[in-house]
N, C-alpha and C positions, 0 to 999 in steps of 0.2 A: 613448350609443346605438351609437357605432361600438367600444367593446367588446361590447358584448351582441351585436351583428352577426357582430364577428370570431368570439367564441365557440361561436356555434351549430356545431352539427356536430361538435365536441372529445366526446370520449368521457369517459363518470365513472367516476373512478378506482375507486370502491369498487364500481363493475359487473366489477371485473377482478381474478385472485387474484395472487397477486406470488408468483412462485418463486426463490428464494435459490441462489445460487451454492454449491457443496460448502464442507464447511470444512477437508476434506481433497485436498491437489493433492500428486501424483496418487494419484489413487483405488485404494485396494485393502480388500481383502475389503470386510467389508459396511459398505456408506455409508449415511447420510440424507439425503434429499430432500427439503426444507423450505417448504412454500408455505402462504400463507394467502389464507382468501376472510372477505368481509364477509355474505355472504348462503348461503346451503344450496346448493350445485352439483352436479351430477355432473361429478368430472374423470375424466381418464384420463391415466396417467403411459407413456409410450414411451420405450424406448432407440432411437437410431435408430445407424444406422453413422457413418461419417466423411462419405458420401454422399449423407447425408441419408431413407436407405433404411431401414423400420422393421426391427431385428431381431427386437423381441419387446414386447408391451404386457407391464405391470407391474405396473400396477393399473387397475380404471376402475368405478367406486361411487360411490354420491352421500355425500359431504363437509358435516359442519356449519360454520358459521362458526367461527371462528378458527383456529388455527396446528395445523398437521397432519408429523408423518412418517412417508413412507414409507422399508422398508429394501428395501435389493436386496446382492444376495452376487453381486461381480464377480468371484469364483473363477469362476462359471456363463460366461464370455467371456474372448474372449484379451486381452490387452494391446493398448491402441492408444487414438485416439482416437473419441472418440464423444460424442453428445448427446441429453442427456434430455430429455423435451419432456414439457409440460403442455398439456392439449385442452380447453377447452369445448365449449358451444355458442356461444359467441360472441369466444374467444380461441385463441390458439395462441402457447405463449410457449416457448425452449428454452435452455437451456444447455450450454456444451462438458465435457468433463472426459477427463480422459487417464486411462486405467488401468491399472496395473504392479503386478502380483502378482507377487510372489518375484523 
């Protein structure tokens, strides 16, 4: 009972889509963005700055389940770092990545 107690209120994990870390550090020209959902969602993918300040959305369409990429061409930005974030409606998830072109 005092598990089923504790439990209440934890969130399910397949109500939430998992975004993948780059597989390239640091980032140059064009990267993918790799997240999956369990259910049909509309996400929306942001670059934000170092600041947390959006620079530019990237995509934002509704998604079937399973594993998705999107690309983005970081020639479009200077060097530095930055964080790309994933949105639902009921998440917000981001990751960092440094970008160094030439």
């Amino acid at each position: 009972k005092l598990l089923v107690y504790l439990g209440r209120g934890i969130p399910v994990a397949k109500d939430y889509c998992v975004l993948y870390s780059l597989e390239q550090d640091p980032a140059k020209g064009e990267i993918e963005m790799y997240f999956t959902t369990e259910f049909p969602k509309t996400v929306a993918i942001e670059l934000l700055n170092a600041d947390m300040s959006v620079n530019q959305l990237i995509v934002e369409r509704d998604f079937k389940e399973g594993g998705h990429i999107v690309r983005f061409d970081t020639n479009t930005i200077e060097n530095g770092n930055y964080f790309f974030c994933l949105r639902t409606d009921n998440q917000k998830t981001m990751k960092k990545m440094t970008v160094k072109n030439g």
